[in-house]
C-alpha positions in Angstrom: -28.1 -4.1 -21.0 -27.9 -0.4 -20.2 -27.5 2.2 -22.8 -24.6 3.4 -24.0 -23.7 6.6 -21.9 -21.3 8.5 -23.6 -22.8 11.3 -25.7 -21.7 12.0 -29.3 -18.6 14.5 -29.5 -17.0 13.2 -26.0 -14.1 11.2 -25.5 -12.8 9.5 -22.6 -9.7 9.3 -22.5 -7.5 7.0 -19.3 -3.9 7.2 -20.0 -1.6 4.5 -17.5 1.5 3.9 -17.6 1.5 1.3 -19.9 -1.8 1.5 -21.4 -3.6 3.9 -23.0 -7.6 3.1 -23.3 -10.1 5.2 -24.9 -13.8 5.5 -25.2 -16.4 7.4 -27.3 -20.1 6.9 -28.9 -21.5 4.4 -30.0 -19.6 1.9 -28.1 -15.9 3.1 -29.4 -13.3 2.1 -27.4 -9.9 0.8 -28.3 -6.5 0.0 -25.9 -3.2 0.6 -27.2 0.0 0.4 -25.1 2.8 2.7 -24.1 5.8 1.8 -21.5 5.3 5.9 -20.8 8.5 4.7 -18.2 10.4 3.9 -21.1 9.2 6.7 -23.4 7.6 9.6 -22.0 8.6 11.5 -24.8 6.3 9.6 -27.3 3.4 10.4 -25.4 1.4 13.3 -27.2 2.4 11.1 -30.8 0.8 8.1 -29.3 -2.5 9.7 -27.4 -2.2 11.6 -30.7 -2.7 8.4 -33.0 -5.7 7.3 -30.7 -7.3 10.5 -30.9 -7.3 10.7 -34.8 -8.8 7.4 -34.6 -11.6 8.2 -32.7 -15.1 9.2 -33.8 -15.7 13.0 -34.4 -15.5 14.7 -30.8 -15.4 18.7 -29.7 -14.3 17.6 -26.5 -11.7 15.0 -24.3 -12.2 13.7 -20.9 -9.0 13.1 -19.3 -8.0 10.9 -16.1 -4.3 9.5 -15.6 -2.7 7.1 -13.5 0.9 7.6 -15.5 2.2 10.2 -13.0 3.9 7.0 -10.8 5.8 5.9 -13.8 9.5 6.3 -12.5 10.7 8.7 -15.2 8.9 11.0 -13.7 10.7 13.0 -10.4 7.4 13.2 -8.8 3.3 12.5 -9.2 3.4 16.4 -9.9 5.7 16.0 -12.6 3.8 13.4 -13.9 0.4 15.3 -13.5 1.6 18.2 -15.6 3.3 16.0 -18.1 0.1 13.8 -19.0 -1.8 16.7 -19.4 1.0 19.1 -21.7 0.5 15.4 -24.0 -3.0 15.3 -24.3 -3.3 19.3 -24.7 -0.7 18.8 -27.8 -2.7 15.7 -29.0 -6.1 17.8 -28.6 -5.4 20.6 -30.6 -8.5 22.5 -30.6 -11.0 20.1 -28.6 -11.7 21.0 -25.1 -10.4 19.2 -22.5 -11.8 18.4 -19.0 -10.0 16.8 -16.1 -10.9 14.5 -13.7 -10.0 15.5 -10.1 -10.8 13.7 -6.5 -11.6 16.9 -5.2 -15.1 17.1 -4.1 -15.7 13.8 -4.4 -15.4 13.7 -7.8 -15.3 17.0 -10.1 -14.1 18.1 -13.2 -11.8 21.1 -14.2 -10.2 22.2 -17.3 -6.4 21.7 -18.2 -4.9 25.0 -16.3 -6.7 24.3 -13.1 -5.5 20.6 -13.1 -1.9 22.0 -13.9 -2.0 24.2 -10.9 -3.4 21.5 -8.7 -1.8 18.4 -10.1 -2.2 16.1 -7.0 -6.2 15.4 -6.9 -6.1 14.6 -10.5 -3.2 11.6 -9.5 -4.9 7.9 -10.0 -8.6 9.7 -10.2 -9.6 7.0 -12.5 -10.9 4.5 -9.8 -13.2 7.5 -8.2 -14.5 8.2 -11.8 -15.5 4.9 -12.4 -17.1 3.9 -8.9 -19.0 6.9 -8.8 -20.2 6.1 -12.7 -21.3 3.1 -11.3 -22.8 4.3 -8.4 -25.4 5.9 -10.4 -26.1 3.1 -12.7 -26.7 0.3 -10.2 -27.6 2.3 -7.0 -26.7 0.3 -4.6 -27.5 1.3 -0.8 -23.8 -0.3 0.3 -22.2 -2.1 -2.3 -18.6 -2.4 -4.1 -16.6 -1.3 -7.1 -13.9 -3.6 -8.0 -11.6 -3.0 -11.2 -9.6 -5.8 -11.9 -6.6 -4.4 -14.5 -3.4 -5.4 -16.0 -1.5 -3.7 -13.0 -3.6 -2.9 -10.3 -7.3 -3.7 -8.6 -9.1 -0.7 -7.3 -11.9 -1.9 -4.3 -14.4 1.3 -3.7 -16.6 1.1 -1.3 -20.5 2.4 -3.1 -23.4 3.7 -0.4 -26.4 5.8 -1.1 -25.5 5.9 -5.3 -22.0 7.5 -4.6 -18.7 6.2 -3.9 -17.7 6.5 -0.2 -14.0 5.7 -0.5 -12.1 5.4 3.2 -9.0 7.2 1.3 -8.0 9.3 -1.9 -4.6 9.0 -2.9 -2.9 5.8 -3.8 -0.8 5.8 -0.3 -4.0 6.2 1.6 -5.6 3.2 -0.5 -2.4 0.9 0.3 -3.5 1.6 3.7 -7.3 1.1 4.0 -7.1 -2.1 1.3 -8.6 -0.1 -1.3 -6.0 -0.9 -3.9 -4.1 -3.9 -3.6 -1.3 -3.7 -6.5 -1.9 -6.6 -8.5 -3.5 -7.3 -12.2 -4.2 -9.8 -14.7 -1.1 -9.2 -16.7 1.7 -7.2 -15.3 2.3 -8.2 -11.4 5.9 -10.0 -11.4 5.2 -13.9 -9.8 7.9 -13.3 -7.3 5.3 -10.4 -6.0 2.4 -12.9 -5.6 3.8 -15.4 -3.6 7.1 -16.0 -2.2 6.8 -20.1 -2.3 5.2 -22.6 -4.5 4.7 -26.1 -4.4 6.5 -28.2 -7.1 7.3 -31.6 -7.5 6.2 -32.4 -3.8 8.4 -29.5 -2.5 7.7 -25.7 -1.6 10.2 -23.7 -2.9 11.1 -20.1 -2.9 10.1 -18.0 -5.5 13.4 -16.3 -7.3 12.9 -12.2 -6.7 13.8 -11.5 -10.2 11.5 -10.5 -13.2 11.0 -14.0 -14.5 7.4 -14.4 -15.3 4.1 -12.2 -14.8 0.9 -12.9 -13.8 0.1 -13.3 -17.7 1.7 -16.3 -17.6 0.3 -17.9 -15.6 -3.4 -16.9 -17.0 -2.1 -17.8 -20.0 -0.6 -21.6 -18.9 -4.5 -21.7 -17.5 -6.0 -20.7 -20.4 -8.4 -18.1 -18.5 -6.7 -15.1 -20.9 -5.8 -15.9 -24.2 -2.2 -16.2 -25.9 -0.9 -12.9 -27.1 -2.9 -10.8 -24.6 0.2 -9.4 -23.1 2.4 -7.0 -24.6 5.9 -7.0 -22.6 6.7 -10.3 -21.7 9.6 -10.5 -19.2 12.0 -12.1 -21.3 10.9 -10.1 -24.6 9.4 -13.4 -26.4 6.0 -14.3 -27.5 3.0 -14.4 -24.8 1.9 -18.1 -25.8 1.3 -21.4 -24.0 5.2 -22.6 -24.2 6.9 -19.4 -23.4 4.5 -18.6 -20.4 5.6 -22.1 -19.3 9.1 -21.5 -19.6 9.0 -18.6 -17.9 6.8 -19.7 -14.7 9.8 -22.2 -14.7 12.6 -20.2 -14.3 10.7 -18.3 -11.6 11.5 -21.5 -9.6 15.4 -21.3 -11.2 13.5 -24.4 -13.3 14.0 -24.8 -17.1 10.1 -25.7 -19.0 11.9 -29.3 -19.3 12.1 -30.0 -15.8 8.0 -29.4 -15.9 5.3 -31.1 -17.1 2.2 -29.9 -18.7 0.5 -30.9 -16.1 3.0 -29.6 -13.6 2.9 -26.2 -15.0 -0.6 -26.7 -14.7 -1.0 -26.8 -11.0 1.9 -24.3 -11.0 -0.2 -21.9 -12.4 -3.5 -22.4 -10.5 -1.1 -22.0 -7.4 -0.2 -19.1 -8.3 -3.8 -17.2 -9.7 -4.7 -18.4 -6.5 -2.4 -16.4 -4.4 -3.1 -13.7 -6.5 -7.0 -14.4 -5.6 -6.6 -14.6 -1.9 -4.4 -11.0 -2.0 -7.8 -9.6 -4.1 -9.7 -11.3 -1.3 -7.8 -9.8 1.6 -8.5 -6.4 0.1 -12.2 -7.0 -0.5 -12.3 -8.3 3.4 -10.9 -5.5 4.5 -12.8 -2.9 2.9 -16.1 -4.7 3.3 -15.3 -4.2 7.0 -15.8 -0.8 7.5 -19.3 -0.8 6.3 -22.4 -0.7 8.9 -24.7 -2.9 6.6 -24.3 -5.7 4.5 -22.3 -5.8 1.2 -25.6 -6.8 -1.2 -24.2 -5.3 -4.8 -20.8 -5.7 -6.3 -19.8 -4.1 -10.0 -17.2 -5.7 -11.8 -14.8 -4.3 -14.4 -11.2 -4.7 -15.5 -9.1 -7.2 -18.1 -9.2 -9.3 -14.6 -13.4 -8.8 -13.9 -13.6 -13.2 -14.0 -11.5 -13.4 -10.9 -12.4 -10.3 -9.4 -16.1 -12.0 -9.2 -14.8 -15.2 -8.1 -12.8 -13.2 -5.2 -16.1 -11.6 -4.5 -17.9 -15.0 -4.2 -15.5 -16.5 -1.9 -15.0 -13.4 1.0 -18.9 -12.5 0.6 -21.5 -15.5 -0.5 -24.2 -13.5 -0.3 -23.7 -10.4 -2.6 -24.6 -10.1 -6.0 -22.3 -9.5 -8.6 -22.9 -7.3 -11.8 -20.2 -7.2 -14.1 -19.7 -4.0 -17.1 -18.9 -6.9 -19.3 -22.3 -8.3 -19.1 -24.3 -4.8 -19.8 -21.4 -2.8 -22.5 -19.5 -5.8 -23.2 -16.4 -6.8 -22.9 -14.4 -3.9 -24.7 -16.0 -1.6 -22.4 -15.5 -3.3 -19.7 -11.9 -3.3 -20.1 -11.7 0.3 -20.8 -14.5 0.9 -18.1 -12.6 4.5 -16.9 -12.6 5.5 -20.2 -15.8 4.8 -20.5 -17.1 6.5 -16.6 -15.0 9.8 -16.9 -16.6 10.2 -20.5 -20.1 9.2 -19.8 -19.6 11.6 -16.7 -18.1 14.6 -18.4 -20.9 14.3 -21.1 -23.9 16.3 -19.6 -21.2 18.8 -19.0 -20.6 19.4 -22.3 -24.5 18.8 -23.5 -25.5 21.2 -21.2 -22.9 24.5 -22.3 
C-alpha cells in the first residue's frame, strides 16, 4: 500500500459526461452520475451536492472530459461551461485547473477560460503522470479502464510521454480506444456474434451495453449501471434480454447458458480492441514494456489485456495500493494528490 496522497483541504474533482467522481483526504471519494448531455443545466446543483459532501477543503482541483457531450456546440463551449459550474458550486474555495500544457500544469479558472482547449480530456495526463511518480517506471504504461473510455499512456523516465494530446490525436496513435466497462453500445464492439451455431450481424441500434454483458458474466455486479438502454433495471434477466435483442432475439429464444457464451464473446471483442490499443502504443517505445498501472471501473480486464499483448510486464493495479473506490475515481484522486503541494506550499 502507498499512502494516501491527497493533503487535507484539497479536492479532486473529474467531472465526465456522465459521471461525476470526486476525491479528498483521508481516502474520500464518492461517484455520482449526471447525463450532463441531457442536463447541462443541472450541473453547478449537482457538482454542488458533491461538494457539500465532501470533507472540509479551501481548495478544488478540477479536470473535465464533459466538453464532448453533444449539447455542447463545441469542446470550447464545453470547457467554459464545466468550469462557470464548478466556480458557482465552489463559492469561495480556490480552484485550480488541470491543463496538458507543459506536459501537465495547473492554472486557475480565468486562464483555463481563456485557453479552454488544453484543459479538454486532461484527466488521462493527470493521472499517468501521478503515476509516473509513484511507481517510476523507466518505460512502462498507464491504462484506465472506465465506464466509457480506456486511456493507454505511454510512462518513461517517471513522466508520462504520451505520442499525442488531444482526444483526435489519441484516436490516432491508439492512446484512447473508446470503449468502457459500462457504456459502449454492443453493436460498437463487434459487428457479428456467434449464436446458436450461426454468426449473425449485430443490430446497429442501442440495444444493450457493455454492462450487460459484464453483468450476464457476473465480472460487475447487478445494479452497477445507471442508464440502461431500455430504461429497466441493470440485473441478470434484463441484461439478458437486452444482449438478445441486439441479435433482433427475445431472452426466450436464449438460454442461460447461451447468453452465457454470448456474453464472453462479446467482453472478448471488447478485450482484443483494448489489446490492439495496448499493441500499438507499446510499439513506439525503444525498450521493453516492464511496468503497467492499472485503474478504472474496467482495471480486471484492462490487466488481463495487458497479460495477453505483453507476457512479460508486471502489472500494478490502484485498486490493490488505495482500494477499489480510489481506483475507480483514480483522476480524482491524481489531479488532487498533484495540485496538493501547490496549495501546501502558498
Amino acid at each position: 500500500m502507498i499512502p494516501w496522497p491527497i493533503s487535507d483541504g484539497w479536492i479532486g474533482l473529474d467531472v465526465g459526461g456522465a459521471n461525476t467522481k470526486i476525491a479528498g483526504p483521508t481516502g474520500y471519494t464518492e461517484q455520482l452520475p449526471l447525463a450532463v448531455w441531457k442536463s447541462p443545466g443541472e450541473l453547478a446543483m449537482h457538482i454542488g451536492r458533491l461538494l457539500a459532501r465532501a470533507p472540509k477543503h479551501h481548495s478544488v482541483a478540477l479536470t473535465t472530459t464533459a466538453e464532448l457531450a453533444d449539447c455542447f456546440a463545441s469542446k470550447s463551449e464545453g470547457v467554459r461551461a464545466v468550469i462557470d459550474a464548478v466556480r458557482a458550486a465552489c463559492g469561495r474555495s480556490r480552484l485550480v485547473v488541470y491543463s496538458t500544457d507543459q506536459g501537465g500544469s495547473f492554472v486557475d479558472g480565468t486562464a483555463a477560460r481563456s485557453n479552454p482547449i488544453p484543459i479538454a480530456a486532461a484527466n488521462w495526463l493527470a493521472l499517468a503522470n501521478w503515476a509516473a511518480g509513484q511507481w517510476r517506471p523507466s518505460d512502462g504504461l498507464m491504462i484506465d479502464l472506465g465506464s466509457t473510455t480506456t486511456d493507454i499512456i505511454w510512462l518513461r523516465n517517471s513522466r508520462a510521454a504520451p505520442l499525442g494530446t488531444t482526444d483526435a490525436q489519441r484516436l490516432a496513435s491508439g492512446e484512447l480506444v473508446y470503449t468502457g466497462l459500462l457504456r459502449t453500445p454492443v453493436a460498437a464492439i463487434a459487428s457479428k456474434l456467434a449464436s446458436g451455431g450461426k454468426l449473425r450481424r449485430v443490430a446497429a441500434e442501442w440495444f444493450a451495453h457493455a454492462a450487460d454483458a459484464h453483468v450476464i458474466l457476473r465480472s460487475l455486479p447487478e445494479g452497477t449501471c445507471y442508464e440502461t438502454a431500455d430504461g429497466r433495471p441493470a440485473d441478470w434477466g434484463h441484461a439478458k434480454a437486452r444482449l438478445a435483442r441486439s441479435l433482433c432475439l427475445d431472452a426466450g429464444d436464449l438460454s442461460d447458458s447461451q447468453a452465457e457464451l454470448l456474453a464472453g464473446e462479446v467482453v472478448r471483442w471488447q478485450c482484443r480492441a483494448i489489446e490492439d490499443g495496448i499493441a500499438q502504443v507499446a510499439s513506439n517505445s525503444l525498450a521493453p514494456i516492464r511496468q503497467v498501472i492499472v485503474s478504472g471501473a474496467g482495471w480486471r480486464l484492462a490487466k488481463q489485456a495487458v497479460q495477453n499483448v505483453l507476457p512479460s510486464a508486471a502489472v500494478a493495479s490502484i485498486a490493490g495500493v488505495l482500494g477499489e473506490p480510489a481506483c475507480r475515481c483514480a483522476a480524482a484522486v491524481a489531479v488532487a494528490a498533484l495540485a496538493s503541494p501547490i496549495g501546501d506550499g502558498a
